[in-house]
C-alpha positions as CSV (number, residue, x, y, z in Angstrom):
1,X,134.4,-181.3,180.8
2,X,136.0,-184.4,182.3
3,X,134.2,-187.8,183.4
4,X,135.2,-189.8,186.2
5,X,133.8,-193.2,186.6
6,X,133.7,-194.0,190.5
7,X,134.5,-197.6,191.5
8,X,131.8,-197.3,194.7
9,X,130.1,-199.8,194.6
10,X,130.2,-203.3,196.9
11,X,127.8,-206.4,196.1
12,X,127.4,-209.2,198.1
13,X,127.9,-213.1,196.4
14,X,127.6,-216.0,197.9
15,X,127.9,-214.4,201.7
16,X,131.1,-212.8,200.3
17,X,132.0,-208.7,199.8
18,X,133.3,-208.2,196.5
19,X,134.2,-204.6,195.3
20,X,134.5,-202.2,194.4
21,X,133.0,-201.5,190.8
22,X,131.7,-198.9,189.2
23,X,128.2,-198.8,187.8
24,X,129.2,-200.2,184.1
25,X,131.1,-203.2,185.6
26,X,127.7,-204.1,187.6
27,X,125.9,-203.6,184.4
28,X,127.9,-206.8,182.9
29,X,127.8,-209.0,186.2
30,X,126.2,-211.9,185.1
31,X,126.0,-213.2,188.4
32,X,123.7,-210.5,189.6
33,X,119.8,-210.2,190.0
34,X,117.7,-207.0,191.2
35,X,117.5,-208.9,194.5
36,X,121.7,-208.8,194.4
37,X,123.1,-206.6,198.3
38,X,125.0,-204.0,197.2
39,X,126.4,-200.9,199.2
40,X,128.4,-198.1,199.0
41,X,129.8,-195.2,201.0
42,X,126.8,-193.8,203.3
43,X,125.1,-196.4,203.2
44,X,124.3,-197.7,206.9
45,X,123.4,-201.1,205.3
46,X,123.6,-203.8,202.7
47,X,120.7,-203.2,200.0
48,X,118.9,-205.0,197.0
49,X,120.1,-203.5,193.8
50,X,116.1,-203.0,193.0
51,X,115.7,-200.5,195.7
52,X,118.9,-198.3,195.0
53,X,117.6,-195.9,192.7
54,X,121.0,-195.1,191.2
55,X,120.8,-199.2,189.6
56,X,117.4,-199.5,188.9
57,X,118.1,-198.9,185.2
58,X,120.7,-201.9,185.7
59,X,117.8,-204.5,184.8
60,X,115.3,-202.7,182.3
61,X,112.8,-205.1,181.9
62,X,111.9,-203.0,178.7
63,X,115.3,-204.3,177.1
64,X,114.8,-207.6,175.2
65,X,116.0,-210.9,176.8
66,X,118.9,-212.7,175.8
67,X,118.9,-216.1,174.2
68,X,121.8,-218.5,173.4
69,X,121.8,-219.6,169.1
């Protein structure tokens, strides 16, 4: 069984389109925030990442937070 990672995804920074990416490249963005616009094919419009269910998981808030040593 093959796995194909999609590049489908299009996010919105600073009034600019940027994409596309796939799901693990979002994942790393530090620029993004659940309240980040993304889109992708069939989408009739530009959405937070917290409503999409497919990147919900992208901010766990069970995961612990980062800190700089």
């Amino acid at each position: 069984m093959s796995f194909v990672v999609e590049r489908v995804w299009f996010i919105r920074v600073t009034d600019q389109a940027e994409g596309p990416f796939t799901k693990a490249e979002l994942k790393i963005d530090l620029r993004l925030t659940p309240d980040t616009l993304v889109r992708r094919e069939g989408f009739s419009f530009w959405r937070p990442i917290k409503e999409v269910e497919e990147l919900k998981d992208l901010f766990d808030e069970t995961a612990p937070e980062q800190t700089d040593l």
